[in-house]
C-alpha positions in Angstrom: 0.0 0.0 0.0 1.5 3.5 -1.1 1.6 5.8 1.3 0.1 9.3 0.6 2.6 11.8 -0.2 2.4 15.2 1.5 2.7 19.0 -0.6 6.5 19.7 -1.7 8.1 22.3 0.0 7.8 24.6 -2.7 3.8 24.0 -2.4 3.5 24.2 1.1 4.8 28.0 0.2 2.7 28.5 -2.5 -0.2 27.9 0.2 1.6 30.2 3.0 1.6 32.8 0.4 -1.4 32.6 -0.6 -2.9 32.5 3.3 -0.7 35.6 3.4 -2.5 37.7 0.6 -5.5 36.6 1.0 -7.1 39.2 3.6 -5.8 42.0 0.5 -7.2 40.0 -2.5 -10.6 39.8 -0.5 -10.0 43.8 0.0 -8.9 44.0 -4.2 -12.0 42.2 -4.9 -15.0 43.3 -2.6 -13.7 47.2 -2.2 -11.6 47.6 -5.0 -12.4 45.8 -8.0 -16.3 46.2 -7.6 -16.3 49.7 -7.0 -13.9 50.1 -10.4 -16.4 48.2 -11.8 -20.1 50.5 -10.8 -17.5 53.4 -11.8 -17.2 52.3 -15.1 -20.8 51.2 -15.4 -21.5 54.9 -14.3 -19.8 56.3 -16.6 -21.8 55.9 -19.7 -24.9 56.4 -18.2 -26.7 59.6 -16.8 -27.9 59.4 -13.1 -31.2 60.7 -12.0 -31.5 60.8 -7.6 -34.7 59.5 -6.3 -36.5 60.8 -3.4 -39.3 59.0 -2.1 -41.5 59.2 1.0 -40.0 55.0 1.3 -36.6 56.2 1.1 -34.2 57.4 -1.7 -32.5 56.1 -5.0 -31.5 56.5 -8.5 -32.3 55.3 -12.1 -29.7 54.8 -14.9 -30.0 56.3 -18.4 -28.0 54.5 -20.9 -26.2 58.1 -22.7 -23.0 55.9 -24.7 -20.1 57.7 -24.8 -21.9 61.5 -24.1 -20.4 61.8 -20.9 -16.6 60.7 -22.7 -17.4 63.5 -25.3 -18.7 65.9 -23.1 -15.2 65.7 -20.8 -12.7 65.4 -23.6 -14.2 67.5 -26.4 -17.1 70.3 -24.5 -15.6 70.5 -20.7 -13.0 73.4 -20.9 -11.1 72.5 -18.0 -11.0 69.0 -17.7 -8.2 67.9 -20.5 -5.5 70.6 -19.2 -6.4 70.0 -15.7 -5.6 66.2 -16.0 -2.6 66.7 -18.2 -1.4 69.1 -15.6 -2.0 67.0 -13.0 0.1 64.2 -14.7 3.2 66.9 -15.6 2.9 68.1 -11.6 3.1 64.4 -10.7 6.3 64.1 -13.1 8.1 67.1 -11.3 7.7 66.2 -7.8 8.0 62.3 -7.8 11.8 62.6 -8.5 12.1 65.6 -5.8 10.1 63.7 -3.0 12.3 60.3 -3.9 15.4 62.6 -3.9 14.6 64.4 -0.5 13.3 61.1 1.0 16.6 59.0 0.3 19.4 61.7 1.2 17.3 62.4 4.6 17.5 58.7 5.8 21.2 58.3 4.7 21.5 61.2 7.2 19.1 59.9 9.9 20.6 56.3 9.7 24.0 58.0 10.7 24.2 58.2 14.9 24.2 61.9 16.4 22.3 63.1 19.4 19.0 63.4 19.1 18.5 60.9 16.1 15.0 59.7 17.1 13.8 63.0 18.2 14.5 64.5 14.5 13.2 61.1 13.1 9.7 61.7 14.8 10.1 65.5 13.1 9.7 64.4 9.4 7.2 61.7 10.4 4.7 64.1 12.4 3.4 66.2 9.6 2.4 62.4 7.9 0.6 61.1 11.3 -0.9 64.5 12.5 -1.4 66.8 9.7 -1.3 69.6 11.9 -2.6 72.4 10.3 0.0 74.7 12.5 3.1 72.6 11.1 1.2 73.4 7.4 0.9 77.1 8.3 4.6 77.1 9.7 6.5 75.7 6.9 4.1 77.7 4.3 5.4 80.8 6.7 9.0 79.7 5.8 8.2 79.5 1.9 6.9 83.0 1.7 10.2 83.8 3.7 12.6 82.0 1.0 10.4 82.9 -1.8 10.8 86.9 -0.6 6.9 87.2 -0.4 5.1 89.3 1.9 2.1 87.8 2.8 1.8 86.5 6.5 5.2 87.9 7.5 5.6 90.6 10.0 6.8 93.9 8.1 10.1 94.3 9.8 11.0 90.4 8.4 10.7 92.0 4.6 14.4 93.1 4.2 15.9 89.9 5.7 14.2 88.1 2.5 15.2 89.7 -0.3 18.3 87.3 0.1 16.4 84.6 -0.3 14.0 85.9 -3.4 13.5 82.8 -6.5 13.6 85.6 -8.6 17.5 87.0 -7.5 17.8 83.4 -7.9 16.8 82.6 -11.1 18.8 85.8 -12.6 22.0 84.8 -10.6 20.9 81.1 -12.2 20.8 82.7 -15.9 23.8 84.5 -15.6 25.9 81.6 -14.8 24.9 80.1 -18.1 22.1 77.7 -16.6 19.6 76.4 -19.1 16.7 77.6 -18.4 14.7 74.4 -18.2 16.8 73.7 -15.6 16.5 77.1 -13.7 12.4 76.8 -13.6 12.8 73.5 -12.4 14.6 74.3 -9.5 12.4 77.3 -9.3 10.1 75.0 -9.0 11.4 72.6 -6.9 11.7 75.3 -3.8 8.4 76.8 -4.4 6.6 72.7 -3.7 9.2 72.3 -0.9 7.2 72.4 2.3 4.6 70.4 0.1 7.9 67.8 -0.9 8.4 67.4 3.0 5.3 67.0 3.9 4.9 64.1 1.6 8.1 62.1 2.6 7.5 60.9 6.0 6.8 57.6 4.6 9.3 57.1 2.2 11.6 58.2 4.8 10.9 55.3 6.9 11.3 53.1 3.9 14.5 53.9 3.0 15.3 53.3 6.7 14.1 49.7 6.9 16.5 49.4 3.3 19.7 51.1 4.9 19.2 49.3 8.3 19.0 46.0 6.2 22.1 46.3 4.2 24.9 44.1 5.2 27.7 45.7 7.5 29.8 43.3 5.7 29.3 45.0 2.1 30.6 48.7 3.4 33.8 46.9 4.9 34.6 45.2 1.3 34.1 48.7 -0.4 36.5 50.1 2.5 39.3 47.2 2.0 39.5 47.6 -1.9 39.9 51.5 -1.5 36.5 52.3 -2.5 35.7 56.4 -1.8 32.6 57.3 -0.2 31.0 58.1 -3.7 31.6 55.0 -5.3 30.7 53.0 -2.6 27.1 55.4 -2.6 27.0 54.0 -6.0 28.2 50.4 -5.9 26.8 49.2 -2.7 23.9 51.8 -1.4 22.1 52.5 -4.9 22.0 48.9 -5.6 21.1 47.3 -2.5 18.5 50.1 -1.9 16.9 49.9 -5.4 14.0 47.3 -4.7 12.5 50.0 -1.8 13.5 53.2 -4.8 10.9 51.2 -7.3 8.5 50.6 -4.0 8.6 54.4 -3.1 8.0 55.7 -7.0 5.4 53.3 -7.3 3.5 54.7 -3.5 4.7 58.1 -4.3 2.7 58.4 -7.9 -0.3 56.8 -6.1 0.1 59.6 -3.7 0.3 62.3 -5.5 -2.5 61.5 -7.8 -5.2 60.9 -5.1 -4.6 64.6 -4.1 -4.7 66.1 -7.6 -6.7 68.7 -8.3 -8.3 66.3 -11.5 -9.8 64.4 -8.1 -11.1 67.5 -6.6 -12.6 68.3 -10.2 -14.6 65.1 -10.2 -15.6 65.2 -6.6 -17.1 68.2 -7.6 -18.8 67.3 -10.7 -20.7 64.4 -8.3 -21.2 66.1 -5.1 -22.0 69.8 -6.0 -22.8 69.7 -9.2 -25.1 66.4 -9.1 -23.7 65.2 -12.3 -22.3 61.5 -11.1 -22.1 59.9 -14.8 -19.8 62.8 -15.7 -17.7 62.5 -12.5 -17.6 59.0 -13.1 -16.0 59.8 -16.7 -13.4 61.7 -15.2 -12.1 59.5 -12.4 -11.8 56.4 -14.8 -10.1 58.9 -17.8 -7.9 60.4 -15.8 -6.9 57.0 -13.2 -6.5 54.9 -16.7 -4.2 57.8 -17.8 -2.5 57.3 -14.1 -1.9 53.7 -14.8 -0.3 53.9 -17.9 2.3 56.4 -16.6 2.9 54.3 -13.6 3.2 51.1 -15.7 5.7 52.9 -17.9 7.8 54.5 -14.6 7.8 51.3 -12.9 9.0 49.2 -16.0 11.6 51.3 -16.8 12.9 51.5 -12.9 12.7 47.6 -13.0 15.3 47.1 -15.3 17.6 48.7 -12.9 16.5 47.0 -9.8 18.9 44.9 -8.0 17.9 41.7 -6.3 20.6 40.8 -3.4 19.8 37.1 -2.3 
């Protein structure tokens, strides 16, 4: 009589994987996925609100593609909005993985007061204070050399610190000026760019902590300088959480672009849900294609340390 094999080890973690995912594919599936589904259904029909003495609801008026045309080819706002939205998303992506890596390579160093100026990036995330909001807004006017919430006798102390001195001192050292708006740019978002790093911070934490002592002593022994061992041992071994933190950080940004206000607004002030509808799925498909595109291209750089 043959005894009844058992699952292979590479089975029996098929099944622990699976066990482990599971609570998020029922969350994909029942909250997610179904929801995607009545907002795509929505979107090519017209919806009246019922209100009855029994209670309330709505009908559904088959309209085709009206709503689609109405966005894209009658809406005057809608097409620039999302596109600008998308180009926004393209400009601060890069400065909040940027800011978010070079902090925790300096919070992962030891110094006094390490875990007091670790909990300083991460309030803003937990608390959203809007004190700490108004504060670093305060500082912006303040580097930007704008007047507006700072005390009178503050004004001359800013000039220093005006984008527009910058710029010009920018231009004259023969700057491109692409380059010179974007870091124009770059310090106009950057109370908005610190604000949205507290959690890529901590990422990069977990991937610095997790890199083998072992690895920086090798670099050291073969004469590696601090820049080449940045490059040959942190980039690489940190690249998994860089592609984890683009992809969280483009999610991020979206959900707080105005193109979701603009359809929030279309549903809940203006009444107009098919239309709203229209816009979230036009503009989130346009949103998944540039995040396919960002995370395949990041991928083929992405080193695996086993």
């Amino acid at each position: 009589m043959k005894k009844r094999r058992g699952l292979s080890l590479r089975r029996r973690e098929m099944v622990s994987g699976l066990l482990f995912i599971s609570p998020w594919l029922v969350g994909v599936t029942f909250f997610f996925l179904l929801n995607l589904f009545q907002a795509g259904r929505y979107s090519f029909n017209e919806i009246a609100i019922e209100h009855t003495l029994e209670g309330g609801g709505f009908t559904l008026t088959g309209v085709g593609l009206a709503n689609y045309r109405h966005i894209f080819l009658e809406h005057g706002s809608f097409f620039p909005t999302m596109w600008g939205s998308i180009g926004t998303m393209l400009i601060n992506v890069p400065l909040i993985i940027f800011f978010s890596l070079m902090m925790a390579i300096i919070l992962n160093r030891k110094f006094g007061g390490r875990g007091a100026v670790r909990a300083i990036f991460f309030l803003p995330v937990v608390m959203a204070s809007p004190a700490i909001i108004g504060a670093m807004e305060q500082v912006l006017a303040m580097m930007l050399g704008g007047g507006g919430g700072v005390p009178p006798d503050m004004m001359m102390e800013q000039q220093g610190f005006s984008a527009t001195a910058l710029a010009m001192m920018l231009v004259q050292f023969g700057m491109p000026m692409q380059v010179v708006n974007y870091i124009i740019e770059a310090i106009a978002m950057l109370h908005n760019t610190i604000r949205a790093s507290g959690v890529q911070i901590l990422i990069f934490l977990a991937a610095l902590q997790a890199i083998p002592p072992s690895m920086y002593e090798v670099a050291q022994i073969e004469g590696a300088t601090g820049y080449e061992t940045f490059w040959k041992v942190t980039i690489p071994m940190v690249s998994p959480l860089i592609l984890t933190n683009v992809v969280y950080t483009i999610v991020d940004t979206y959900a707080q672009s105005p193109v979701v206000e603009m359809a929030h607004h279309a549903a809940f002030t203006q009444q107009n849900f098919g239309v709203s509808a229209a816009m979230s799925m036009s503009s989130s498909l346009l949103a998944c294609v540039v995040l396919l595109i960002i995370g395949w291209g990041i991928s083929k750089y992405v080193f695996y340390y086993n």
